[in-house]
Backbone as a ProteinNet text record, in pm:
[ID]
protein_1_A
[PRIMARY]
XXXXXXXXXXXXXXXXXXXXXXXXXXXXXXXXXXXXXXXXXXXXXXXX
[TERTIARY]
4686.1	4618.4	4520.3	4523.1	4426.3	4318.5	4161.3	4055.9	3983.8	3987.3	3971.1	3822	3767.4	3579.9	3549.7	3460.5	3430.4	3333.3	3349.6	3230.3	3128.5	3009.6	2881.1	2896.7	2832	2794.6	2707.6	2754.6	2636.4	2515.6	2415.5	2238.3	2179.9	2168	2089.3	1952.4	1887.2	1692.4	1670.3	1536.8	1477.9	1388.1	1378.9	1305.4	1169.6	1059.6	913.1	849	777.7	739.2	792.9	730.8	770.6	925.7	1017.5	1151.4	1151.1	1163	1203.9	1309.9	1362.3	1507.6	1512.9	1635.2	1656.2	1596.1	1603.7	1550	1377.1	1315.8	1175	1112.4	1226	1107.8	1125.7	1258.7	1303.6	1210.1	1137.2	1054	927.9	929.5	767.2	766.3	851.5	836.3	834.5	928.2	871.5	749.4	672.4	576.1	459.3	455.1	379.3	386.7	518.6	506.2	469.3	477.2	435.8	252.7	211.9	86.6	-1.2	125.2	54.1	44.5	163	166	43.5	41.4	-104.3	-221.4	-207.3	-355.8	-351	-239.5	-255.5	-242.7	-224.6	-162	-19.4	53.3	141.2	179.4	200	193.9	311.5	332.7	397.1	546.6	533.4	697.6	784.8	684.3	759.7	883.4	861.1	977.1	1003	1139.4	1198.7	1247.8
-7670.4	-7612.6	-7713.9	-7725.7	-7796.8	-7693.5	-7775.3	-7718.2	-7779.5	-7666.4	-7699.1	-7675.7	-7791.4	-7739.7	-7630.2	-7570.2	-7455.2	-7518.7	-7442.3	-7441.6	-7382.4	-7500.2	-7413.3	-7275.2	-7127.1	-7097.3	-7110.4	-7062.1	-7104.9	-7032.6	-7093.9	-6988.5	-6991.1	-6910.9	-6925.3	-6942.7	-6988.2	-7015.7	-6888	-6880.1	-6749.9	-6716.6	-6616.7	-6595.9	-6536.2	-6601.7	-6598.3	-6532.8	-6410.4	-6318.3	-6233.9	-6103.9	-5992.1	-5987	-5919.4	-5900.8	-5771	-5812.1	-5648.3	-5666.1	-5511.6	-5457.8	-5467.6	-5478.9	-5473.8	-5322.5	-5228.9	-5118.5	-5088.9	-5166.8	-5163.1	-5227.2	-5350.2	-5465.5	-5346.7	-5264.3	-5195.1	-5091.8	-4997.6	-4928.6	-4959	-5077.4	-5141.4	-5187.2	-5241.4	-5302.8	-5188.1	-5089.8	-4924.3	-4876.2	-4879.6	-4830.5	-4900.6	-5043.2	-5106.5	-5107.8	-5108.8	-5096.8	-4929.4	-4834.8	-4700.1	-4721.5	-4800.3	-4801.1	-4875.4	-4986.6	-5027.8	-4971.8	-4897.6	-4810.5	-4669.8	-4616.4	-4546.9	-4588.6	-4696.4	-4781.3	-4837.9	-4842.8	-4877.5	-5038.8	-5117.5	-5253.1	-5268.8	-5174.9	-5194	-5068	-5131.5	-5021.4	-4963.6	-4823	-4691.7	-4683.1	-4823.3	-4821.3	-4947.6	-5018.9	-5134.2	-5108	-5011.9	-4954	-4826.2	-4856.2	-4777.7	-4610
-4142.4	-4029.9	-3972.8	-3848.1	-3757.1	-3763.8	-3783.5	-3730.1	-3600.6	-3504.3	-3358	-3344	-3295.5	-3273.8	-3213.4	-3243	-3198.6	-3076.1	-2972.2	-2882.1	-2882.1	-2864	-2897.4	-2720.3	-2771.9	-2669.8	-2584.5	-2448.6	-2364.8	-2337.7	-2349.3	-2348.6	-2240	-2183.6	-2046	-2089.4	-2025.3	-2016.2	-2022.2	-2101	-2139.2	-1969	-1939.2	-1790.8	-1897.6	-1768.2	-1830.3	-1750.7	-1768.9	-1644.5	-1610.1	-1511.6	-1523.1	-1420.2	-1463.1	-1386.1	-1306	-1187.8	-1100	-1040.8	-1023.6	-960	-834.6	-766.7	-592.8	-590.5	-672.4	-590.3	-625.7	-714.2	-705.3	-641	-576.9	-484	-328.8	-340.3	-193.1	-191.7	-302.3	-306.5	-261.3	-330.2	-300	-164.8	-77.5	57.2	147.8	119.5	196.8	168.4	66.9	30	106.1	145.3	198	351.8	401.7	554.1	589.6	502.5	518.2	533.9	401.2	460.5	538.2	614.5	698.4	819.1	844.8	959.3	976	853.4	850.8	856.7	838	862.3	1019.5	1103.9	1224.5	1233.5	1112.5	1119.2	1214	1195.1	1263.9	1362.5	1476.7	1603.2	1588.4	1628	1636.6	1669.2	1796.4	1776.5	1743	1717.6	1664	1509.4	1442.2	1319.1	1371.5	1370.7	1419.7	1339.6
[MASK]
++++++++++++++++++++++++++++++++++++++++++++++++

């Protein structure tokens, strides 16, 4: 029997810092143009 090298697997880089979801950054960016619009930062009909 031939012994065939094994391949090392591949490791991705450890991520350092907090991770968020497409739908918590989508929460959070509604949440912020909501209160900018109540605060009058952004005028009435500019979002539609």
């Amino acid at each position: 029997m031939s012994e065939t090298p094994s391949r090392p697997t591949p490791t991705t880089p450890a991520r350092t810092g907090p991770r968020i979801s497409e739908d918590w950054a989508a929460t959070l960016t509604g949440l912020l143009l909501l209160g900018l619009c109540l605060l009058g930062v952004i005028p009435e009909g500019l979002i539609p």
